[in-house]
C-alpha positions as a printed Julia matrix, in Angstrom:
320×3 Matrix{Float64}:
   7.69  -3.76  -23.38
   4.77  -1.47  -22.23
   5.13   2.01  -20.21
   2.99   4.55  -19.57
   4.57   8.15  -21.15
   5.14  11.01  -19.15
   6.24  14.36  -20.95
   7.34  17.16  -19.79
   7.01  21.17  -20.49
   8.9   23.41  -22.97
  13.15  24.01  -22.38
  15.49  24.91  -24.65
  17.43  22.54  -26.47
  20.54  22.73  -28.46
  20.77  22.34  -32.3
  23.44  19.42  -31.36
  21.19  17.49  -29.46
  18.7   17.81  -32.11
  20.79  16.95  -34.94
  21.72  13.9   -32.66
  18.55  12.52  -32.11
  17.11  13.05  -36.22
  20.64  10.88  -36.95
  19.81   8.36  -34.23
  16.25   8.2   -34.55
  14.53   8.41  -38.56
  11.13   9.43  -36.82
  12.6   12.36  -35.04
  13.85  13.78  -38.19
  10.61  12.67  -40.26
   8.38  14.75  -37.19
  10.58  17.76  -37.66
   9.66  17.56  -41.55
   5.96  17.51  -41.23
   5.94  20.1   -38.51
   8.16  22.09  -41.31
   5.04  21.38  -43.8
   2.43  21.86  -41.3
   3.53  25.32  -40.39
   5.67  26.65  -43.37
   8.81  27.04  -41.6
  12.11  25.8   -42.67
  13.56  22.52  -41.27
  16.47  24.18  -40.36
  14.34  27.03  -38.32
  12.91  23.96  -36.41
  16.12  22.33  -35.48
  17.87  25.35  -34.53
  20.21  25.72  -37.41
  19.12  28.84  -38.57
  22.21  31.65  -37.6
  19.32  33.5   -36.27
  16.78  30.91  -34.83
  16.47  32.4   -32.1
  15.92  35.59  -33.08
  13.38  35.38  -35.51
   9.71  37.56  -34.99
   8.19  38.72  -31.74
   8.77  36.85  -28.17
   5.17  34.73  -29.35
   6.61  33.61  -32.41
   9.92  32.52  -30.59
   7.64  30.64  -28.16
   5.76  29.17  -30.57
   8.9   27.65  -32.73
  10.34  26.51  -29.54
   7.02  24.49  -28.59
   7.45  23.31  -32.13
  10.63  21.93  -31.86
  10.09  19.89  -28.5
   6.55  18.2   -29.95
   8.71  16.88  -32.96
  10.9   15.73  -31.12
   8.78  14.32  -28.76
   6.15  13.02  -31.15
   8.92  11.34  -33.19
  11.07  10.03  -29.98
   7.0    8.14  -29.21
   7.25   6.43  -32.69
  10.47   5.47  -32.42
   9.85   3.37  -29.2
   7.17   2.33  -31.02
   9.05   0.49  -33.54
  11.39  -0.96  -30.89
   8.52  -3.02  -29.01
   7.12  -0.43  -26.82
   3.65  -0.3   -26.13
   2.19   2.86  -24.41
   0.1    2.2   -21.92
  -1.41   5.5   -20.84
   0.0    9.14  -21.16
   0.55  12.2   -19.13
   2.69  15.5   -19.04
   3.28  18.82  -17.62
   2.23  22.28  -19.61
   3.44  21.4   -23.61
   4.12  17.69  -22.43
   0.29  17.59  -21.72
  -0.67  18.56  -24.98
   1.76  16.32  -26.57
   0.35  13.33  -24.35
  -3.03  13.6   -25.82
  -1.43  13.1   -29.35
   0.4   10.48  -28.54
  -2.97   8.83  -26.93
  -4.47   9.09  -30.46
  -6.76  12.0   -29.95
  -5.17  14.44  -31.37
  -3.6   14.8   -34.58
  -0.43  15.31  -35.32
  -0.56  18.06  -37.94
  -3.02  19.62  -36.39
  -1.05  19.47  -33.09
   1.76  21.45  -35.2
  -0.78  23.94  -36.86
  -2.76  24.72  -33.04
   1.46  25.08  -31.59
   1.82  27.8   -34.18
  -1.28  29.34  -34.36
  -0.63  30.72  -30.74
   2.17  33.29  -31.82
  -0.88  34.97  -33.3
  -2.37  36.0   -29.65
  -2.86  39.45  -29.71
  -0.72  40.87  -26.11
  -2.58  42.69  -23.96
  -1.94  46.0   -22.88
  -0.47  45.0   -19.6
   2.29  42.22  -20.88
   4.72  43.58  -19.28
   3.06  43.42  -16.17
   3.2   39.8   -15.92
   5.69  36.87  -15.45
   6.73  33.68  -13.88
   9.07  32.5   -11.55
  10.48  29.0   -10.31
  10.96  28.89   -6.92
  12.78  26.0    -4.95
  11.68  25.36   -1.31
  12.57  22.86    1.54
  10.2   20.18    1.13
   8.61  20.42    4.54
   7.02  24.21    3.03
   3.84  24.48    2.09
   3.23  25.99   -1.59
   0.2   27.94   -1.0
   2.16  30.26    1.41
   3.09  31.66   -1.61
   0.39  32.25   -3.86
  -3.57  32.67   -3.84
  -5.55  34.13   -1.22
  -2.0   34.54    0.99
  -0.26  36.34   -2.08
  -2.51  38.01   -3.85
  -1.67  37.95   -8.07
   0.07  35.04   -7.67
  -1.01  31.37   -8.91
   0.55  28.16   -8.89
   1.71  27.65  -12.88
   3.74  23.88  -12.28
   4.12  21.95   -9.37
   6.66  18.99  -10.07
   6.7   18.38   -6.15
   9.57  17.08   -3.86
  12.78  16.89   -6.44
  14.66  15.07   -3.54
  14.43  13.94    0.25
  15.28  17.97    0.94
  13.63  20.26   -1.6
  10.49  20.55   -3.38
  10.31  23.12   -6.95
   7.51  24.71   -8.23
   6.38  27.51  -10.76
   4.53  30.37   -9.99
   2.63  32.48  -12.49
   1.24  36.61  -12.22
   1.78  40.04  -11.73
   5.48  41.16  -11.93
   5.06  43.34   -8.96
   3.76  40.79   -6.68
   6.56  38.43   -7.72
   9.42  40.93   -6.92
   7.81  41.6    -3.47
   7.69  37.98   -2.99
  11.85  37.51   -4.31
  12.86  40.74   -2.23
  11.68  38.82    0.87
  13.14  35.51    0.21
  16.02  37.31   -0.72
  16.16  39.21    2.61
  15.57  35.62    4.63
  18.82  34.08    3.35
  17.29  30.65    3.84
  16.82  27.51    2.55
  14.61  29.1    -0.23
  15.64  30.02   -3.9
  13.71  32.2    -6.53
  14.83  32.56  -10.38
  12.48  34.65  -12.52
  12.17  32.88  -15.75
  12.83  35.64  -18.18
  12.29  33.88  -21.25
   8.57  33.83  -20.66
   6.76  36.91  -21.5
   3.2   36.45  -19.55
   1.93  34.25  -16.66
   1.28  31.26  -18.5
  -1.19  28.34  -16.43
  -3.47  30.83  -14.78
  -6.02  33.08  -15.35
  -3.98  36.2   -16.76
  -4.37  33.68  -19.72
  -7.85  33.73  -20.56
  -7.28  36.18  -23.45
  -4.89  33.73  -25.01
  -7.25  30.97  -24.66
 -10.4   32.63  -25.9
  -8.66  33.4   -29.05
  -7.5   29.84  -29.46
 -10.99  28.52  -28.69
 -12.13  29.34  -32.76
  -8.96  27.32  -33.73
  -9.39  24.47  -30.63
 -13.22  23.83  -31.75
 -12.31  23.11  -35.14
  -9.94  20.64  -34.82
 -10.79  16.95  -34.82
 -11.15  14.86  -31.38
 -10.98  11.06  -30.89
 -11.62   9.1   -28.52
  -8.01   8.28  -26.85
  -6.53   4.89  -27.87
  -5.17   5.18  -23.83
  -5.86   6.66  -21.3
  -4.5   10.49  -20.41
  -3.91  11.03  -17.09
  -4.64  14.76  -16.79
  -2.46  17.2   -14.7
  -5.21  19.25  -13.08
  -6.57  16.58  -10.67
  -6.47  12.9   -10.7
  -9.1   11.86  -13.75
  -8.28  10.08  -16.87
  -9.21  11.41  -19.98
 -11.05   8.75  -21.84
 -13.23  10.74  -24.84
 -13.17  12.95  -27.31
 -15.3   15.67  -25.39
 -12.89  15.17  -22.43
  -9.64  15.76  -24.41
 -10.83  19.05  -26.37
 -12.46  20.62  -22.95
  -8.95  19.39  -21.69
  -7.06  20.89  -24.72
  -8.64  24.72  -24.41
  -8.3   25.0   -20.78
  -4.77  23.75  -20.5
  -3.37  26.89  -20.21
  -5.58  28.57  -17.64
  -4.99  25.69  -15.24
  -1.93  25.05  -13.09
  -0.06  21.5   -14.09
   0.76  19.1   -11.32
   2.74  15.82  -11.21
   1.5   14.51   -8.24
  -1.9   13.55   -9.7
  -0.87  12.06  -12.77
   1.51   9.6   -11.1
  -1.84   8.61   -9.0
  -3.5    8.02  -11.48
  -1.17   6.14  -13.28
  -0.67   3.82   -9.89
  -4.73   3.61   -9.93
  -4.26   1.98  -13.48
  -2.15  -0.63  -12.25
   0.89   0.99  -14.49
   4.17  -1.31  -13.69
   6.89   1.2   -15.57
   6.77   4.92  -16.88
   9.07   6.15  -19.56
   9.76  10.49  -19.38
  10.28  10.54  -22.83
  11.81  13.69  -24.06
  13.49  16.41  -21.72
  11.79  18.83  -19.94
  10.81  16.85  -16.79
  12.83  14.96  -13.98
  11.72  11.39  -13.01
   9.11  11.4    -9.85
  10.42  12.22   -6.73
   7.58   9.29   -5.61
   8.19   6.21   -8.2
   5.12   4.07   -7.27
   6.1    1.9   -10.16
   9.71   2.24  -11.82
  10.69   4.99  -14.04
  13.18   5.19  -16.74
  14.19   8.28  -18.68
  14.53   9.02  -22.33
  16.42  12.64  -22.82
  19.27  11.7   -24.9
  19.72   9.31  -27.92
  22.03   7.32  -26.19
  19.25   6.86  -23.48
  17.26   4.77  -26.34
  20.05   1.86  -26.51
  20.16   1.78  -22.23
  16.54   0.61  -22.25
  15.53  -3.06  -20.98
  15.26  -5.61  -23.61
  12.14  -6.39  -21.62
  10.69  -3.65  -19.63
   8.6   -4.22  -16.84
   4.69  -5.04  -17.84
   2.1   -2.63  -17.21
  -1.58  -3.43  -16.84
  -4.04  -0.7   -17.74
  -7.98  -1.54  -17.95
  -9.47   1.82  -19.38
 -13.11   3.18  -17.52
């Protein structure tokens, strides 16, 4: 079997599931131990099963155990396909699921993966935190994004776009200043259309824009000394349709990740441009392309693992 990988970004996942995939899958629980070694915190922090898990340190160190516990489980759900037959083909991913991707491509380690995921929780804030915030708004699909952020909404920038999510609606994320973004709900609020806005209240910052380059020039001492290979497969990058095919590449790739906004549209390109036959979302966190220009199956709980084709469609990638 061979699939490309597509990953998605961080949600919230109970200690259940968890506990469900480490008994299913040996690699899931064996990921959750080294990130435990690699970082100092407890196993049971990592899975959850702490009483107060989710309570523990400041909202960057909650963030930071969170992104934690979906990379284990991600990282370990990737070697566990890999013992059942699968060959990856290429990778990709939205946000977190874009940093996973490159590990899983082989050009990034995965301690150091662990150590650079818990390393951010030391980010100084900035004196106008509270200022900022994200939102997910869902739109008919016949809207056009930039109507609502850029040069026609001022302090707003598109965070994630994961595009048409059916043959009605398309969802995206939007990133910036807390004021512009309750203008912005007040007047879809006071359309009573077609259009829905949730602020995300469990992010503290507007995370994929440029609010963030205070985060990522503290990360760049940490970023520039970690190692970079050369990726076993190509990573199909979420910024514009490129593959990431060197060391140099992935690092650049790596530092700026969280200044740019993620898109799915041009990794699923670029996986079609490869000649990719079948994708697997491996993980939760992201919903199976709207546009499948090859089949895609999805891996979000352990029962998914046992629904998988004995033989999976083949995928032909010839890396630039």
């Amino acid at each position: 079997m061979r699939f490309a990988y597509l990953f998605g970004g961080q949600v919230s996942m109970t200690p259940e599931t968890i506990d469900e995939f480490c008994r299913t899958c040996p690699a899931v629980e064996n990921a959750y131990d080294e990130a435990a070694e690699c970082t100092g915190l407890s196993v049971d922090i990592l899975r959850g099963r702490h009483p107060d898990a989710e309570l523990l340190g400041t909202p960057e160190d909650r963030h930071s155990i969170g992104a934690l516990r979906q990379a284990a489980l991600n990282l370990g759900l990737a070697e566990d396909l890999s013992a059942r037959g699968v060959e990856v083909v290429a990778t990709g991913g939205l946000s977190l699921g874009a940093l996973i991707s490159t590990c899983v491509a082989g050009a990034v380690q995965r301690h150091e993966l662990f150590g650079m995921l818990r390393h951010r929780r030391l980010v100084p804030r900035p004196d106008d935190i509270a200022g900022q915030g994200m939102a997910l708004l869902s739109v008919p699909i016949e809207d056009v994004p930039e109507r609502y952020y850029g040069q026609a909404r001022p302090g707003l920038y598109l965070a994630v776009d994961t595009g048409p999510i059916d043959g009605v609606n398309r969802s995206f994320v939007l990133s910036g200043y807390t004021a512009a973004l309750r203008e912005l709900h007040a007047e879809i609020e006071a359309a009573a259309d077609a259009r829905h806005m949730f602020v995300l209240d469990a992010y503290q910052g507007a995370f994929h824009s440029p609010l963030q380059q205070y985060a990522a020039e503290f990360m760049r001492e940490f970023v520039s000394g970690m190692t970079f290979r050369d990726p076993r497969v190509p990573v199909c990058s979420p910024v514009s349709q490129r593959s990431l095919t060197t060391a140099a590449e992935v690092r650049d790739f790596v530092w700026h990740n969280n200044l740019l906004p993620a898109r799915y549209e041009p990794i699923i390109q670029e996986m079609d441009r490869l000649d990719v036959r079948g994708g697997l979302v491996v993980g939760p966190g992201l919903p199976p392309p709207a546009v499948q220009p090859f089949p895609v199956d999805v891996v979000a709980e352990p029962g998914d693992l046992d629904r998988l084709p004995a033989s999976g469609p083949v995928a032909i990638v010839e890396a630039r």
